[in-house]
C-alpha positions in Angstrom: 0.0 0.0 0.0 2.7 2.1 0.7 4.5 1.6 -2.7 1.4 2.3 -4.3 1.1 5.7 -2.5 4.6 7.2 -3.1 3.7 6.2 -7.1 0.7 7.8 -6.7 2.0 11.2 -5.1 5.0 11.1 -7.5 3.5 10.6 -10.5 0.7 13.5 -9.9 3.7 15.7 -8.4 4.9 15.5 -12.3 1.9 16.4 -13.7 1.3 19.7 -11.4 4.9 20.5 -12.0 4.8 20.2 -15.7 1.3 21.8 -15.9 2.5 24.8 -13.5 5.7 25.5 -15.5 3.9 25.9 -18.9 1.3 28.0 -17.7 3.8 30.1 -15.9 6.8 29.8 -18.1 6.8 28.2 -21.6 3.4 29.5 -22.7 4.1 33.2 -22.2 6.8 32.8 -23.6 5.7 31.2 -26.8 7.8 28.0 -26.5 5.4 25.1 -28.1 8.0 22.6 -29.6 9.0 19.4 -29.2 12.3 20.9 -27.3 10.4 22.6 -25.0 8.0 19.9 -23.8 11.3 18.0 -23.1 13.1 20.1 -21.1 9.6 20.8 -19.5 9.2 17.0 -18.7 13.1 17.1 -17.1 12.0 19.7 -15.1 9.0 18.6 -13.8 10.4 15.2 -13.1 13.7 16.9 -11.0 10.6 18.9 -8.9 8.4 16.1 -8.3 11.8 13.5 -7.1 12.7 16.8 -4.6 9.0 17.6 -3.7 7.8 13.8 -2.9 11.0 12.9 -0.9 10.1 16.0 1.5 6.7 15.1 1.5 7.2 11.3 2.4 9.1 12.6 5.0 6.5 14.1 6.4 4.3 11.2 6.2 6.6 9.3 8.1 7.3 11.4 10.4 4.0 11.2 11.2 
């Protein structure tokens, strides 16, 4: 159950991130390419790894 749950939080972590970036970022700044969803996925991922370790800590700490 536990496995499931840091998947779960992880895997919707990425798709705020990625979400929040090209709302706030890439879209303003007219950056739709194939490029740009990459670096946008690297991102995202490298936010999510940070943000669920932290928040798993939490949760355990609990």
């Amino acid at each position: 159950m536990y496995a499931i749950l840091k998947f779960l939080i992880f895997i919707i972590l990425i798709y705020v991130f990625d979400y929040l970036l090209k709302i706030t970022i890439f879209h303003p700044l007219g950056f739709d390419g194939i490029m740009s969803l990459f670096v946008r996925s690297i991102i995202a991922t490298a936010l999510a790894i940070i943000s669920s370790y932290y928040i798993l800590r939490m949760i355990d700490d609990l």
